[in-house]
GUVO-376396 format. One record per atom (N, C-alpha, C): x, y, z; atom name; residue in three letters. Coordinates in nm, 4 decimals. Layout:
<sites>
<site><u>X</u><v>Y</v><w>Z</w><at>CA</at><aa>Ala</aa></site>
...
</sites>
This chain:
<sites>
<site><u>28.0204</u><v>17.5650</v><w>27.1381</w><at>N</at><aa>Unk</aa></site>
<site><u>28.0560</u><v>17.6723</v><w>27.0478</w><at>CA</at><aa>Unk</aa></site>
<site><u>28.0573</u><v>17.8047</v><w>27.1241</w><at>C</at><aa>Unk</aa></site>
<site><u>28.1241</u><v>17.9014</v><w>27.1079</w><at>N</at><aa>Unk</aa></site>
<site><u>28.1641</u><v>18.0314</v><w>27.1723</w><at>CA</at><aa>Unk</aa></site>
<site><u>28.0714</u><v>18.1245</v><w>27.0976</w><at>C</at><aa>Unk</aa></site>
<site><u>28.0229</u><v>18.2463</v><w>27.2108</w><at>N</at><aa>Unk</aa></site>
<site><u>27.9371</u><v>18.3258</v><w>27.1341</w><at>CA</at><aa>Unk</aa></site>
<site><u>27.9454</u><v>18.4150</v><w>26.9762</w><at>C</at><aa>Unk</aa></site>
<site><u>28.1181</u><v>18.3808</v><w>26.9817</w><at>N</at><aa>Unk</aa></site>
<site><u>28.1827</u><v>18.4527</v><w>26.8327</w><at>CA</at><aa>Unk</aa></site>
<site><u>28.0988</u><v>18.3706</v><w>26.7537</w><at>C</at><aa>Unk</aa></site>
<site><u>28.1157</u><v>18.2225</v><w>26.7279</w><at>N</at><aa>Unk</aa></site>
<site><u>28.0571</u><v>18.1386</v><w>26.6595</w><at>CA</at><aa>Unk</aa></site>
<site><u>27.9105</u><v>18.1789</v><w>26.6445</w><at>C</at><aa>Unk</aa></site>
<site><u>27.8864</u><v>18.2010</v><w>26.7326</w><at>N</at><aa>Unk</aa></site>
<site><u>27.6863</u><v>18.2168</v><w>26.6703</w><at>CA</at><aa>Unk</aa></site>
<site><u>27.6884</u><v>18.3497</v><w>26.5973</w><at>C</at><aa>Unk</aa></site>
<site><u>27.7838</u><v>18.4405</v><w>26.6607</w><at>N</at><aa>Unk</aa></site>
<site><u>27.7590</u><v>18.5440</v><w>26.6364</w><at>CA</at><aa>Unk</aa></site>
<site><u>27.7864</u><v>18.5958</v><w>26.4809</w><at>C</at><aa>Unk</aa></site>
<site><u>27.9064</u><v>18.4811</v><w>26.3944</w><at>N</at><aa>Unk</aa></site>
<site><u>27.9286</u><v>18.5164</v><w>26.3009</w><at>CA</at><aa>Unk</aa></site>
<site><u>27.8976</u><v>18.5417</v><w>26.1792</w><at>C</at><aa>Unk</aa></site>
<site><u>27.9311</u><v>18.6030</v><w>26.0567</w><at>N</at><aa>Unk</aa></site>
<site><u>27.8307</u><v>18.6407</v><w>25.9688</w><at>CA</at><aa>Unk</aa></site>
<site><u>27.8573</u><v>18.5805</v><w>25.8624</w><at>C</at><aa>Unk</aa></site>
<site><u>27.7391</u><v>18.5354</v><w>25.7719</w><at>N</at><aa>Unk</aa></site>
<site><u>27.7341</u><v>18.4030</v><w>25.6893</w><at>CA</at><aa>Unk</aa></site>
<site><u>27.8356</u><v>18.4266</v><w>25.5880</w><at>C</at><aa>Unk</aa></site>
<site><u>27.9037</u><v>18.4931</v><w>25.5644</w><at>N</at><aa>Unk</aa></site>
<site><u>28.0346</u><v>18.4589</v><w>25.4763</w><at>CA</at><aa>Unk</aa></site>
<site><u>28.1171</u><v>18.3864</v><w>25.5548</w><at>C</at><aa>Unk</aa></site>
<site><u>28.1809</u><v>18.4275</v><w>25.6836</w><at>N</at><aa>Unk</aa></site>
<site><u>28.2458</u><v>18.3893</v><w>25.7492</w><at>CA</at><aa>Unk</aa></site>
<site><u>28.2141</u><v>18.2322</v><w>25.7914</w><at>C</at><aa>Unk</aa></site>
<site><u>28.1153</u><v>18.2071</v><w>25.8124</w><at>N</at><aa>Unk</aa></site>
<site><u>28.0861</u><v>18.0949</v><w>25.8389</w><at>CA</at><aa>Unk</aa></site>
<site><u>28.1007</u><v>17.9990</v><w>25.7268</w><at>C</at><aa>Unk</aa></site>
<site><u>28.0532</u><v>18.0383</v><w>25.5972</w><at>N</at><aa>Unk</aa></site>
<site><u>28.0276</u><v>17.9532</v><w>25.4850</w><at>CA</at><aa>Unk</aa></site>
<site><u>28.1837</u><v>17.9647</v><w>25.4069</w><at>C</at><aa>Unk</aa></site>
<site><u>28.3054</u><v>18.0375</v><w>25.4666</w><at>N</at><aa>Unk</aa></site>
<site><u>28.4219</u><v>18.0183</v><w>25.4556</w><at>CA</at><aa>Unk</aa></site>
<site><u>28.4803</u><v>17.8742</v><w>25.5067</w><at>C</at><aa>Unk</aa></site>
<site><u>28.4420</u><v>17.8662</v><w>25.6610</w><at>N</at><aa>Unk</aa></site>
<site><u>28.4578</u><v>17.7511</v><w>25.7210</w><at>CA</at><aa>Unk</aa></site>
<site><u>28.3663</u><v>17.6378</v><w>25.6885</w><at>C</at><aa>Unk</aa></site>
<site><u>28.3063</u><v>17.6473</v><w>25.6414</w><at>N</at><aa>Unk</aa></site>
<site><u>28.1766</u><v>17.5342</v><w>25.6016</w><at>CA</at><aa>Unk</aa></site>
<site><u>28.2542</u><v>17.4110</v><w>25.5602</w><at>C</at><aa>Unk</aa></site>
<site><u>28.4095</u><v>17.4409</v><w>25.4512</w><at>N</at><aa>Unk</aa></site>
<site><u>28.4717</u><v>17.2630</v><w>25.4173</w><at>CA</at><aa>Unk</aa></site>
<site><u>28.5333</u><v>17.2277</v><w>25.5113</w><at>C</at><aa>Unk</aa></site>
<site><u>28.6083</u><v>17.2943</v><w>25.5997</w><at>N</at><aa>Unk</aa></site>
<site><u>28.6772</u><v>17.2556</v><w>25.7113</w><at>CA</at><aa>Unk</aa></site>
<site><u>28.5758</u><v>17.1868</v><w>25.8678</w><at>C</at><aa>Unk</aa></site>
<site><u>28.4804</u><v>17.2970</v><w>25.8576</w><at>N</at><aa>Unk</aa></site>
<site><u>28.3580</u><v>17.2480</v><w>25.9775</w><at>CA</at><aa>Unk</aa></site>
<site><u>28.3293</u><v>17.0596</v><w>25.9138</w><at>C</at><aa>Unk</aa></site>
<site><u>28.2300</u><v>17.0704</v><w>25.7724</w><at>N</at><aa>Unk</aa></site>
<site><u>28.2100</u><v>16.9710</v><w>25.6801</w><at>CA</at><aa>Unk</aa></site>
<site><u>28.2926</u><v>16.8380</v><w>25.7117</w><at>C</at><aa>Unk</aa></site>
<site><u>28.4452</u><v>16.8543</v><w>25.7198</w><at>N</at><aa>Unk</aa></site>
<site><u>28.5480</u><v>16.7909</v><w>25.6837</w><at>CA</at><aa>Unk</aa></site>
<site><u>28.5802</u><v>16.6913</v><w>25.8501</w><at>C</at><aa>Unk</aa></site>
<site><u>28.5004</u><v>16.7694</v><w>25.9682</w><at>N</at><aa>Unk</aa></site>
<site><u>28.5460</u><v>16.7199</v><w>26.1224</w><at>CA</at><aa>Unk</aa></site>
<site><u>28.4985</u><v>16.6442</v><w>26.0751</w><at>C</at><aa>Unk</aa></site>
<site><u>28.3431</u><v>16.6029</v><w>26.0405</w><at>N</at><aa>Unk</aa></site>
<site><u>28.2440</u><v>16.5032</v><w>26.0615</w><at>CA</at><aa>Unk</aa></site>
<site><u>28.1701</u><v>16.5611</v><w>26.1498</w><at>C</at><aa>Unk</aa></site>
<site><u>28.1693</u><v>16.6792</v><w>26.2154</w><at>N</at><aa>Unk</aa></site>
<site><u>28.0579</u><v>16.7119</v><w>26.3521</w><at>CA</at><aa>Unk</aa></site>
<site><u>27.9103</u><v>16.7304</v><w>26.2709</w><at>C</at><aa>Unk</aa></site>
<site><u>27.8398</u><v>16.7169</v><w>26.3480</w><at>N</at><aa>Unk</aa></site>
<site><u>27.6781</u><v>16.7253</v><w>26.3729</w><at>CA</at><aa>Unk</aa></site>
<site><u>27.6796</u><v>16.8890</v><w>26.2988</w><at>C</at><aa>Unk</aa></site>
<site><u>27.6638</u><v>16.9306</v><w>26.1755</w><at>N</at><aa>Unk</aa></site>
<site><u>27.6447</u><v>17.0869</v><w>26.1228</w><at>CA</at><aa>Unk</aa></site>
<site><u>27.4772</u><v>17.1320</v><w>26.1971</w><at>C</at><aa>Unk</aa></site>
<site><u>27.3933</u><v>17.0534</v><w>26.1898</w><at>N</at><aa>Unk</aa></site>
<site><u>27.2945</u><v>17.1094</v><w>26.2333</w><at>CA</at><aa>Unk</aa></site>
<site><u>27.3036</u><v>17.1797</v><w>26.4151</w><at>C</at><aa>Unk</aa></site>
<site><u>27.4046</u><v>17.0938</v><w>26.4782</w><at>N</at><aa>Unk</aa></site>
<site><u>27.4137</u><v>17.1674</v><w>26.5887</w><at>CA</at><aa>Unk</aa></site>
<site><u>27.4911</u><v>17.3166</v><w>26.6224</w><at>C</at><aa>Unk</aa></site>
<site><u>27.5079</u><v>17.3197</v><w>26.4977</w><at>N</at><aa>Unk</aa></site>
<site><u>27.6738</u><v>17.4517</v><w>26.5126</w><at>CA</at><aa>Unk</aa></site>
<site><u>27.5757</u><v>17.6014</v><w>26.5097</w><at>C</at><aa>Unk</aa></site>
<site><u>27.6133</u><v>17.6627</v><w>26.6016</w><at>N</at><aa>Unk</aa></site>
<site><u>27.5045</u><v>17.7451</v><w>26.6546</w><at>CA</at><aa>Unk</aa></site>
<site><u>27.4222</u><v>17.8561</v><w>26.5093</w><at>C</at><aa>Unk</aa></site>
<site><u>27.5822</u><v>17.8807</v><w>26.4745</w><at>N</at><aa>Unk</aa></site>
<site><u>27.5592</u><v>17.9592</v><w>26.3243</w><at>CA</at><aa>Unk</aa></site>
<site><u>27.4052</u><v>17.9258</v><w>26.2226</w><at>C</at><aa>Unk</aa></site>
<site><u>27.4160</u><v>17.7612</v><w>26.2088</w><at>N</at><aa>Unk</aa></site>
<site><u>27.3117</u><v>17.7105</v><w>26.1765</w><at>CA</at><aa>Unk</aa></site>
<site><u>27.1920</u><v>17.6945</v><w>26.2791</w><at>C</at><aa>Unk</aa></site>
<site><u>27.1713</u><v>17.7026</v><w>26.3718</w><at>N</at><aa>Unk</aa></site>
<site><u>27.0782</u><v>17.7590</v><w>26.4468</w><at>CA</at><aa>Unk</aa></site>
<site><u>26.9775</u><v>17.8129</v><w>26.4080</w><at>C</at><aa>Unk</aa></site>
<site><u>27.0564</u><v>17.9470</v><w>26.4428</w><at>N</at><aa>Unk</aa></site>
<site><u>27.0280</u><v>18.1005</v><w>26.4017</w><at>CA</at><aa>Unk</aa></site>
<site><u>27.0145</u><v>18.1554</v><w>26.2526</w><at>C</at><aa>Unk</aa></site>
<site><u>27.0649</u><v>18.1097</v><w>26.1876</w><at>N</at><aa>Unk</aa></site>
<site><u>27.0976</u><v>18.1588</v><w>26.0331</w><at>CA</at><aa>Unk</aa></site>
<site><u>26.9828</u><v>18.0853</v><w>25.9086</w><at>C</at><aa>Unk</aa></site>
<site><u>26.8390</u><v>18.0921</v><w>25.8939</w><at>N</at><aa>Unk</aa></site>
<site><u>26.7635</u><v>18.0874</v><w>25.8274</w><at>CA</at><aa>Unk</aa></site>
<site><u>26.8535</u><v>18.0424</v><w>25.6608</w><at>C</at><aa>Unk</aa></site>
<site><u>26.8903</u><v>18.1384</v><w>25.6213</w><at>N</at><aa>Unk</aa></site>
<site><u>27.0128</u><v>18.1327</v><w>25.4743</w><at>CA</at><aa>Unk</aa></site>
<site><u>27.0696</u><v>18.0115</v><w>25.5010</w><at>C</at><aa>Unk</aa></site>
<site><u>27.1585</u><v>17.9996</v><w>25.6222</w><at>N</at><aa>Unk</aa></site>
<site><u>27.2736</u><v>17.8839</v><w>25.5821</w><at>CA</at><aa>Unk</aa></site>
<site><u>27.1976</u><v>17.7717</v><w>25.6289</w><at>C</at><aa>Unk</aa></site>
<site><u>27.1048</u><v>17.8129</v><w>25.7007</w><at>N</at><aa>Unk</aa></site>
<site><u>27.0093</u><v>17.6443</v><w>25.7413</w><at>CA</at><aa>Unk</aa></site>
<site><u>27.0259</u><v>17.5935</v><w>25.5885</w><at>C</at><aa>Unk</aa></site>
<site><u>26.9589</u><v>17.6470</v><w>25.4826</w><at>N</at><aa>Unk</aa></site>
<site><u>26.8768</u><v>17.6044</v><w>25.3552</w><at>CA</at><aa>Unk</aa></site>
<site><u>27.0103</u><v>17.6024</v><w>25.2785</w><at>C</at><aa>Unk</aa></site>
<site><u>27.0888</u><v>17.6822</v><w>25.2519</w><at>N</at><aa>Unk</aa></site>
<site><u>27.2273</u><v>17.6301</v><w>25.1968</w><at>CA</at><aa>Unk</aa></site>
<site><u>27.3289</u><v>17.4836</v><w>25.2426</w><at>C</at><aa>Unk</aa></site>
<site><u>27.2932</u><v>17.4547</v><w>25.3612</w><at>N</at><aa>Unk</aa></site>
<site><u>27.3605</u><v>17.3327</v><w>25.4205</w><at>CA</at><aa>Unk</aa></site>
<site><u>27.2456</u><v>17.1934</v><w>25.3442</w><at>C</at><aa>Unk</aa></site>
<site><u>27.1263</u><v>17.2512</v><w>25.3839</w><at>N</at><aa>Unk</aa></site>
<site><u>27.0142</u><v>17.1537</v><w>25.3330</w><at>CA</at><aa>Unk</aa></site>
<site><u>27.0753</u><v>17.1070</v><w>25.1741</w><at>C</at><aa>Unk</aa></site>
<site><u>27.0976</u><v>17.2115</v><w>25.0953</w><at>N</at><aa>Unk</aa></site>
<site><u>27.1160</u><v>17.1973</v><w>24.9747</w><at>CA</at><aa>Unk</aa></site>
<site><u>27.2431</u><v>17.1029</v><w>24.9239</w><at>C</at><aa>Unk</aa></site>
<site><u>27.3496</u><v>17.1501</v><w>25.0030</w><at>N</at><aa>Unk</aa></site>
<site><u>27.4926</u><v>17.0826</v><w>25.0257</w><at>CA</at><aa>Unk</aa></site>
<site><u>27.4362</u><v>16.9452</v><w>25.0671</w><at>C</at><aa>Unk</aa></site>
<site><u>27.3546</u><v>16.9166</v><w>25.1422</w><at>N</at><aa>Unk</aa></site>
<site><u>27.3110</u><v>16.7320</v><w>25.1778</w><at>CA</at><aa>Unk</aa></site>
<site><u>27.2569</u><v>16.6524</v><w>25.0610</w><at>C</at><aa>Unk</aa></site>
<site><u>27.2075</u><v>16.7926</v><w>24.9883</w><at>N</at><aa>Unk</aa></site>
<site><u>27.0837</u><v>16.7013</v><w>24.9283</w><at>CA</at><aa>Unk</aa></site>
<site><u>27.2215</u><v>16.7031</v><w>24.7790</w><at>C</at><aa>Unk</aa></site>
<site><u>27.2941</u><v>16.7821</v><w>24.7424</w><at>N</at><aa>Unk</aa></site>
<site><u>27.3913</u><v>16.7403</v><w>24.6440</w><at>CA</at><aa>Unk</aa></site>
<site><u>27.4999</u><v>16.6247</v><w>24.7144</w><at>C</at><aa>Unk</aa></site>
<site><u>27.5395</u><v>16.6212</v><w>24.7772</w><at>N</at><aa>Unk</aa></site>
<site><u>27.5938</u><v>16.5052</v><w>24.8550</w><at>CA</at><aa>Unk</aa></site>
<site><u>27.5170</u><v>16.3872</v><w>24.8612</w><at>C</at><aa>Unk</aa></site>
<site><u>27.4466</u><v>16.3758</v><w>24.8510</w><at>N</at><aa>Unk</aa></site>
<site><u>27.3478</u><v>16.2361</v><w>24.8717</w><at>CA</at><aa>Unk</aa></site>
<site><u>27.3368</u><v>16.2058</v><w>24.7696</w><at>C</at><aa>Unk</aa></site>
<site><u>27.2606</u><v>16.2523</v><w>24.6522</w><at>N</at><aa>Unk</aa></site>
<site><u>27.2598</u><v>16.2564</v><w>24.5170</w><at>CA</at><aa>Unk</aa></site>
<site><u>27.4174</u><v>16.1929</v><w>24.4646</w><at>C</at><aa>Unk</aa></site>
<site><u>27.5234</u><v>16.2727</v><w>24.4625</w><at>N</at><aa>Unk</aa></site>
<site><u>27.6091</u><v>16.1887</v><w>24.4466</w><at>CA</at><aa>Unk</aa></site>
<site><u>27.6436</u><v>16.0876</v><w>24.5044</w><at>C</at><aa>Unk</aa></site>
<site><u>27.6500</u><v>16.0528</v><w>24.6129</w><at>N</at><aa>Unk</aa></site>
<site><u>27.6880</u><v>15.9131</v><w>24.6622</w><at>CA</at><aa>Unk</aa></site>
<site><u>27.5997</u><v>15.8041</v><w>24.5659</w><at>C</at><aa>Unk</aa></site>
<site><u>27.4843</u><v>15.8491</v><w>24.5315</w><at>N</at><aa>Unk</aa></site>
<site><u>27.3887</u><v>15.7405</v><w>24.4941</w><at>CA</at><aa>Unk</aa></site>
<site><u>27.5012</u><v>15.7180</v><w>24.3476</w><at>C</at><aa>Unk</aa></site>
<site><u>27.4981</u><v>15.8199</v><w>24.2950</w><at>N</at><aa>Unk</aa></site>
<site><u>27.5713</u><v>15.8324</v><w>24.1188</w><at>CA</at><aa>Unk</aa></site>
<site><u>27.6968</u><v>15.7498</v><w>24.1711</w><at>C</at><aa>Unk</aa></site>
<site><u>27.7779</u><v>15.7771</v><w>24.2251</w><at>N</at><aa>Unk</aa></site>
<site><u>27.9096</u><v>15.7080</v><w>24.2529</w><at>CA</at><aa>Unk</aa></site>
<site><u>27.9175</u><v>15.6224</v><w>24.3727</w><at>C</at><aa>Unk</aa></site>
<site><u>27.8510</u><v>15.5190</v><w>24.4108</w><at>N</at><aa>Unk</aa></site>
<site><u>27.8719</u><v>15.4521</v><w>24.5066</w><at>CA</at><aa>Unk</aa></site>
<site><u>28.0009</u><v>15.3857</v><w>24.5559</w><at>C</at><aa>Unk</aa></site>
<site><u>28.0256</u><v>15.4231</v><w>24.6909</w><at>N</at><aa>Unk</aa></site>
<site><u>28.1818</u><v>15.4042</v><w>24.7524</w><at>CA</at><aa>Unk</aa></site>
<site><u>28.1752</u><v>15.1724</v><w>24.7172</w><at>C</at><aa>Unk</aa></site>
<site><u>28.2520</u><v>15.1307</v><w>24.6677</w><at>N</at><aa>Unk</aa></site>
<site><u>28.2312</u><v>15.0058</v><w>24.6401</w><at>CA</at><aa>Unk</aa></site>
<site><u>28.4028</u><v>14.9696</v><w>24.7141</w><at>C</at><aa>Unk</aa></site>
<site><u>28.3799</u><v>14.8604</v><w>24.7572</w><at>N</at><aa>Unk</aa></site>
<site><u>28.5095</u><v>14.8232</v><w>24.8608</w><at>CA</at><aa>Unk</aa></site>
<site><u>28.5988</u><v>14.7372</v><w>24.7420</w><at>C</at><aa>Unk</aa></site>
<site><u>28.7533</u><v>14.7308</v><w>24.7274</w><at>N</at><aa>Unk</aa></site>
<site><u>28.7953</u><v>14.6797</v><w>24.5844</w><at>CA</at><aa>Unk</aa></site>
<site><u>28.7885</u><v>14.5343</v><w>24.6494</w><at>C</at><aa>Unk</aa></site>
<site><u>28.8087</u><v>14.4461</v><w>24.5853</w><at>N</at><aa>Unk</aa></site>
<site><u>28.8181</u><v>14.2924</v><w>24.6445</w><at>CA</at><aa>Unk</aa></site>
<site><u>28.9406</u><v>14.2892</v><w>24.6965</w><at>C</at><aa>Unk</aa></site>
<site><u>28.9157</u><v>14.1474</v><w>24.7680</w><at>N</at><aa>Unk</aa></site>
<site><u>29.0796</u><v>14.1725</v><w>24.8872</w><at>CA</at><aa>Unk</aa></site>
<site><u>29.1991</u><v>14.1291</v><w>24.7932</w><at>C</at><aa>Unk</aa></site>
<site><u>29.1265</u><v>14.0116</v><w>24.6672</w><at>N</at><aa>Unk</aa></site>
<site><u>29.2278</u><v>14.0090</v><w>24.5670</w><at>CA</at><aa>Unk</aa></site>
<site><u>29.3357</u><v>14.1174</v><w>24.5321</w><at>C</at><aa>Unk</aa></site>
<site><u>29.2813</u><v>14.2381</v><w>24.4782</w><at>N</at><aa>Unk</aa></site>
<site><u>29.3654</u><v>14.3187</v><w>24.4474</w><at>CA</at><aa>Unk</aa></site>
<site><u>29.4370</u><v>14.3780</v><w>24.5335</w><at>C</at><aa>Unk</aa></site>
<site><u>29.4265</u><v>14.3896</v><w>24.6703</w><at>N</at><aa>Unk</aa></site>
<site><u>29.5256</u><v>14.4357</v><w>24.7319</w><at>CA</at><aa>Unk</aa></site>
<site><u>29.6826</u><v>14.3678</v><w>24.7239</w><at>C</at><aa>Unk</aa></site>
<site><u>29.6036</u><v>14.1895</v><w>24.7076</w><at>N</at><aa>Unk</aa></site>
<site><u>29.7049</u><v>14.0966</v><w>24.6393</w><at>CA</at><aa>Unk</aa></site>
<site><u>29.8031</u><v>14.1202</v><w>24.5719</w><at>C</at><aa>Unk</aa></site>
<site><u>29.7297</u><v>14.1757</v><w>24.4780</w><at>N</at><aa>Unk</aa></site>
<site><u>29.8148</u><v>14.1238</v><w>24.3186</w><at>CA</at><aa>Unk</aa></site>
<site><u>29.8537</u><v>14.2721</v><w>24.3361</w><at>C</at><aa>Unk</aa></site>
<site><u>29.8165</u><v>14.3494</v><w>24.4161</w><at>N</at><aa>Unk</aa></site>
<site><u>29.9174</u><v>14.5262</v><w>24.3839</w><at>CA</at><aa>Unk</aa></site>
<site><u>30.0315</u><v>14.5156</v><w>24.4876</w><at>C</at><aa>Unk</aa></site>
<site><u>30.0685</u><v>14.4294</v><w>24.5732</w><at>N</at><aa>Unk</aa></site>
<site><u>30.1158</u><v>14.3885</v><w>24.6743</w><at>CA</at><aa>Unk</aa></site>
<site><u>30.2439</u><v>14.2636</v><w>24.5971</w><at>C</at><aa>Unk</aa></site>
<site><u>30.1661</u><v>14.1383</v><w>24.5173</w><at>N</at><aa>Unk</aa></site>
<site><u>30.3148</u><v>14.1407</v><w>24.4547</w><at>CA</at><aa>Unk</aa></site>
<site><u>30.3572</u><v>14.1772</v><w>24.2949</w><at>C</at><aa>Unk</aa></site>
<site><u>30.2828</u><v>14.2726</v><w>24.2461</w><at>N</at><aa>Unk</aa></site>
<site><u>30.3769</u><v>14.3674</v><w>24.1764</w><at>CA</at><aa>Unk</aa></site>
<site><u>30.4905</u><v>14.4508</v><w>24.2235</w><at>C</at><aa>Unk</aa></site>
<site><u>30.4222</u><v>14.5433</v><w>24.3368</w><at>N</at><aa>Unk</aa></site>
<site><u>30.5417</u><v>14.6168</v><w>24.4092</w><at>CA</at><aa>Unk</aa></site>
<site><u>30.6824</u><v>14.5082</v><w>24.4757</w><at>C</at><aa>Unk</aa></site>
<site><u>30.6285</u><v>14.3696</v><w>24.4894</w><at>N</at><aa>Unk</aa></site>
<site><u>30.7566</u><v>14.2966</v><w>24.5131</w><at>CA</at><aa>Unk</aa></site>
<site><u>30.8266</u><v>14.2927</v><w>24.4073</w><at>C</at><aa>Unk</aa></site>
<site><u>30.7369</u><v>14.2517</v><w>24.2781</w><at>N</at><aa>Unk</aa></site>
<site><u>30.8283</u><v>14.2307</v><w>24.1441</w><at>CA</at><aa>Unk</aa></site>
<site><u>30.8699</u><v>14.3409</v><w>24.1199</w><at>C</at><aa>Unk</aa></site>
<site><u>30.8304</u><v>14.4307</v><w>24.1296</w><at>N</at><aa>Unk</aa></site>
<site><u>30.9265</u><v>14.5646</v><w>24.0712</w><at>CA</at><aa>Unk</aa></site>
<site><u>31.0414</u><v>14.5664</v><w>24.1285</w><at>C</at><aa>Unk</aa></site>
<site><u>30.9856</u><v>14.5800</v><w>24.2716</w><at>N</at><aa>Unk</aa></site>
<site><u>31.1482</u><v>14.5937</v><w>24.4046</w><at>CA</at><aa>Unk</aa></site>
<site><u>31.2443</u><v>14.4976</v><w>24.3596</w><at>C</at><aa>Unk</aa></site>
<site><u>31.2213</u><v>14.3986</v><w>24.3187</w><at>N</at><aa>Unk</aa></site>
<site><u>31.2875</u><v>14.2508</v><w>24.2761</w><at>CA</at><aa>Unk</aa></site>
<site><u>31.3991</u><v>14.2734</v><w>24.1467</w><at>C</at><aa>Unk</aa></site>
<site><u>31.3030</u><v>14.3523</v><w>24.0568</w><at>N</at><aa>Unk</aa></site>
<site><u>31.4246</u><v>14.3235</v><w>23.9485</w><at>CA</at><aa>Unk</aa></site>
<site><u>31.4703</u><v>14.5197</v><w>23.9311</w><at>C</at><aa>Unk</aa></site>
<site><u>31.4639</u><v>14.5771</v><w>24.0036</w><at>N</at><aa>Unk</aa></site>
<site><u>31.5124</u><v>14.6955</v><w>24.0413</w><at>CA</at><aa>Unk</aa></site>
<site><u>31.6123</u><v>14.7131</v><w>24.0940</w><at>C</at><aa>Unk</aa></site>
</sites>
């Protein structure tokens, strides 16, 4: 990270926060969070609502069936289309 990055000020940073969020990188290493007491505990908070939901909505894989049967609908449609 470049010294702009540490150097920046927590709006600015917490502007970029869905896009930073969105790489997948390590947030605890991003210097901003470092240094920044506030956005330490605001990121904390963002984990701990993120976690919480995953539990409420768990990512569930669909069965391989349905990839099936959505696979030949789109034939039958193409078919009599």
């Amino acid at each position: 990270m470049t010294e702009e990055q540490r150097l920046q000020s927590c709006a600015e940073f917490q502007a970029e926060l869905p896009d930073l969020i969105g790489t997948g990188q390590t947030m605890s290493l991003h210097p901003h969070i470092q240094s920044c007491e506030n956005c330490r505990a605001l990121l904390a908070d963002l984990e701990t609502i993120a976690e919480a939901a995953r539990q409420l909505f768990p990512i569930e894989e669909p069965p391989d069936e349905l990839w099936t049967q959505i696979e030949q609908a789109i034939k039958k449609e193409n078919s009599n289309g």
